[in-house]
C-alpha positions as CSV (number, residue, x, y, z in Angstrom):
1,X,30.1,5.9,-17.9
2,X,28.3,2.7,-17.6
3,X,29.1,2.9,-13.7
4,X,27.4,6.3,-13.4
5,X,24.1,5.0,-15.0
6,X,23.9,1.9,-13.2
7,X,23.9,3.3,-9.7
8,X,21.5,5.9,-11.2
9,X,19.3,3.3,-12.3
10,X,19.2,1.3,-9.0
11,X,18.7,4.7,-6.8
12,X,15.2,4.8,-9.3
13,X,14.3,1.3,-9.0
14,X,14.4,1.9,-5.4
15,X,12.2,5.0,-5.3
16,X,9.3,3.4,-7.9
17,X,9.7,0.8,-5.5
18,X,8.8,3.1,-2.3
19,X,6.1,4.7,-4.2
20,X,4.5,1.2,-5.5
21,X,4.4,0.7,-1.5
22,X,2.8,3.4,-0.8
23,X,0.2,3.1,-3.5
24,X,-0.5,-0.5,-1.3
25,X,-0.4,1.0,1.5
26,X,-3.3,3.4,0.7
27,X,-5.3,1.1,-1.0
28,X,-5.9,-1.0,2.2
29,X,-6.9,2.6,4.1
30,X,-10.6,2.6,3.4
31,X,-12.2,5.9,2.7
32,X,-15.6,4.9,3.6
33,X,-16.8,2.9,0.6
34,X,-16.8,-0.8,0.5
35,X,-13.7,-2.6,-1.7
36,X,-12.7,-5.9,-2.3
37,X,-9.0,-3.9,-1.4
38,X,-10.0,-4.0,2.4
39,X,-9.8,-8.0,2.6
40,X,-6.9,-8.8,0.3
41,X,-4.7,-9.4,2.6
42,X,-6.8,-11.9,5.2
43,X,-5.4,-15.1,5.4
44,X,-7.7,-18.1,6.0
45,X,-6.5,-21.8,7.8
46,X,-7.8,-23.6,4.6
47,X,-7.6,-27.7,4.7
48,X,-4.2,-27.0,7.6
49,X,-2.6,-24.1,5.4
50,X,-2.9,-20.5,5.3
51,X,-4.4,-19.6,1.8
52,X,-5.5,-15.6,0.7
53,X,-9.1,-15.2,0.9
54,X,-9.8,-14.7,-2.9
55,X,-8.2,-18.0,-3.4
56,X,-11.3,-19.6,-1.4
57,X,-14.2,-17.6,-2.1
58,X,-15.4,-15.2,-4.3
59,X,-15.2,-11.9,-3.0
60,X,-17.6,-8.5,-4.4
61,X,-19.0,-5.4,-3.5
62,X,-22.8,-5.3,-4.4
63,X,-23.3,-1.8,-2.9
64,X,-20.9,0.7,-1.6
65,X,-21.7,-0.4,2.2
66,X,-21.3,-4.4,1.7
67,X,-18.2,-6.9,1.1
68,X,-19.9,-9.7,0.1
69,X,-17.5,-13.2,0.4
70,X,-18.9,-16.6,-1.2
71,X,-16.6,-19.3,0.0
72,X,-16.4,-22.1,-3.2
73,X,-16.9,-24.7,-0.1
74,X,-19.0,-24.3,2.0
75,X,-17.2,-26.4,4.7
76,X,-15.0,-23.1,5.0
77,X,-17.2,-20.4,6.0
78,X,-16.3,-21.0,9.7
79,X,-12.7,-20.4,8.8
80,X,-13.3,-17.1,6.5
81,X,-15.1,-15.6,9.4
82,X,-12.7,-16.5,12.3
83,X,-10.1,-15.4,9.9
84,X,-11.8,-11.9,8.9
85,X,-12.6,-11.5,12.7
86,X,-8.6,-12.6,13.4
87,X,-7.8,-9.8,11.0
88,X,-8.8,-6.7,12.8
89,X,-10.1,-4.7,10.2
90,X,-13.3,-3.8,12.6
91,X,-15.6,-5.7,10.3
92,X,-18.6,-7.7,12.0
93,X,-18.9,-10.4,9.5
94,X,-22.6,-12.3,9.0
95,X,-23.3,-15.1,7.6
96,X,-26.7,-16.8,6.4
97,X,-24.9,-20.7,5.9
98,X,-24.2,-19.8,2.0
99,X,-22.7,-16.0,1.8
100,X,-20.2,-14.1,4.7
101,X,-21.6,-9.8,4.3
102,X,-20.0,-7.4,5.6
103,X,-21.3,-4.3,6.7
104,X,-19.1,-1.3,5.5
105,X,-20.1,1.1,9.0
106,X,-19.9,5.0,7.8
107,X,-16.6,7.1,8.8
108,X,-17.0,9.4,11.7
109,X,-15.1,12.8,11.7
110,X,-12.9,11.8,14.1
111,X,-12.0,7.9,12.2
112,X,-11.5,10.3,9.1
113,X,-9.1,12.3,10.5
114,X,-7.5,8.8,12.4
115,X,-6.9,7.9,8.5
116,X,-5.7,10.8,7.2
117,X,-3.0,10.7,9.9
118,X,-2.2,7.4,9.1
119,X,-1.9,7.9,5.1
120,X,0.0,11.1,6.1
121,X,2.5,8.4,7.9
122,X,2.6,6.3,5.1
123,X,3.4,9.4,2.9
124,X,6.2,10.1,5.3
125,X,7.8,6.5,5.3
126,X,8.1,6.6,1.8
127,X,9.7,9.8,2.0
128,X,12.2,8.2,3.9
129,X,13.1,5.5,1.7
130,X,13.1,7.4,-1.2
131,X,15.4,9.9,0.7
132,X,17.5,7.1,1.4
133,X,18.1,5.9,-1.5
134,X,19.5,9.2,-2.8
135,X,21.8,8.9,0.4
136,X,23.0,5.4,-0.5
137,X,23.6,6.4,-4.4
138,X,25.4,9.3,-3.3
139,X,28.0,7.1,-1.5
140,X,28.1,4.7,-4.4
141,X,29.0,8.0,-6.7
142,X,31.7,8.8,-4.3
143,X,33.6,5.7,-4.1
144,X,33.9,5.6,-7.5
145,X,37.9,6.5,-8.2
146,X,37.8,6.6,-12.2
147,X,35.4,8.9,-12.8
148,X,36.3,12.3,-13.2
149,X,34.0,15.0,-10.6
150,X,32.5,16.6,-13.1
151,X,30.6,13.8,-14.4
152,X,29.9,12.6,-10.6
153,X,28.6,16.1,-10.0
154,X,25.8,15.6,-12.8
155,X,25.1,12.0,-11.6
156,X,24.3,13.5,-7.5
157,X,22.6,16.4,-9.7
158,X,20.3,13.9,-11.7
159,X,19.5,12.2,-8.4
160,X,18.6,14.9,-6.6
161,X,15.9,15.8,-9.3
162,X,14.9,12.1,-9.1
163,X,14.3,12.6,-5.3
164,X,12.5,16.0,-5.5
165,X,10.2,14.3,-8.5
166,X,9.7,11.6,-6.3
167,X,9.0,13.4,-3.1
168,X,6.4,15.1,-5.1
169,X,4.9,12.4,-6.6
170,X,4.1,11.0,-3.2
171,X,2.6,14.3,-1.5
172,X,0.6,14.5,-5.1
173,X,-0.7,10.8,-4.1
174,X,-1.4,11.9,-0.1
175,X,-3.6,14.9,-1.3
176,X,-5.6,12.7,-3.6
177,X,-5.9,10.2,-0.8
178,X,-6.8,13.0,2.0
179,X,-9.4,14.0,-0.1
180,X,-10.8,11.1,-0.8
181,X,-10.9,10.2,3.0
182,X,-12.2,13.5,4.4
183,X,-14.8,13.6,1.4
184,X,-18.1,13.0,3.3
């Protein structure tokens, strides 16, 4: 039943897809250590177009308190920092004319706990979509007419297991990244 595996397939590619998010998603919560993660997404004006700030400057972490971002021209170091500020990721950038550093400020107890709610969210909206897409391939199993309800009764079975591996997979990710954020 070429039907039956088809829709099974696409209810799967949808649920990777909410995990992948979510994987995103946490990498951009910071856990107190300095990453080249927490700026990957700040877009700098660069020569009248917005260009991702790895594509104009180099961008490391020498310690585990510092971003350190070395614009290729120097011309655009103005931009980077109005760009970082722009971004609202509650970095103070400095700059000595060659190099933009960022200092990494330690997590208080209660910014912890901010972050843990907020990956606990993220969880959650995955958990939607995930569910979601058991709902929709349910319907898709339903409308089918040719296919006899036994074999539509294994296809809801197989993704219901999908979902529930799924659904774990994610609160397996949110306990690694609790950890990881309450870990002082």
């Amino acid at each position: 039943m070429e039907e039956l595996e088809l829709i099974v397939a696409s209810v799967k590619l949808e649920m990777d897809a909410a995990v992948k998010h979510l994987d995103h998603a946490f990498q951009k919560i910071r856990a107190g250590r300095a990453s080249t993660n927490m700026v990957q997404d700040v877009m700098v004006e660069y020569y009248g177009s917005l260009t991702p700030l790895n594509q104009v400057a180099n961008v490391s972490v020498p310690d585990a308190m510092t971003i350190s971002i070395q614009p290729w021209d120097r011309t655009a170091i103005g931009a980077i920092e109005k760009a970082i500020i722009n971004s609202n990721l509650g970095f103070a950038p400095s700059n000595n004319g060659d190099v933009i550093i960022l200092n990494v400020p330690p997590l208080t107890e209660e910014r912890r706990r901010e972050l843990a709610k907020q990956a606990k969210a993220e969880s959650e909206q995955s958990k939607v979509v995930i569910r979601n897409a058991r709902q929709d391939g349910n319907k898709e199993l339903k409308r089918l007419e040719s296919v006899s309800e036994d074999l539509i009764k294994g296809a809801e079975k197989e993704i219901q297991d999908l979902t529930d591996a799924y659904v774990k997979k994610t609160d397996d990710q949110l306990k690694v990244k609790e950890a990881e954020i309450l870990k002082v």
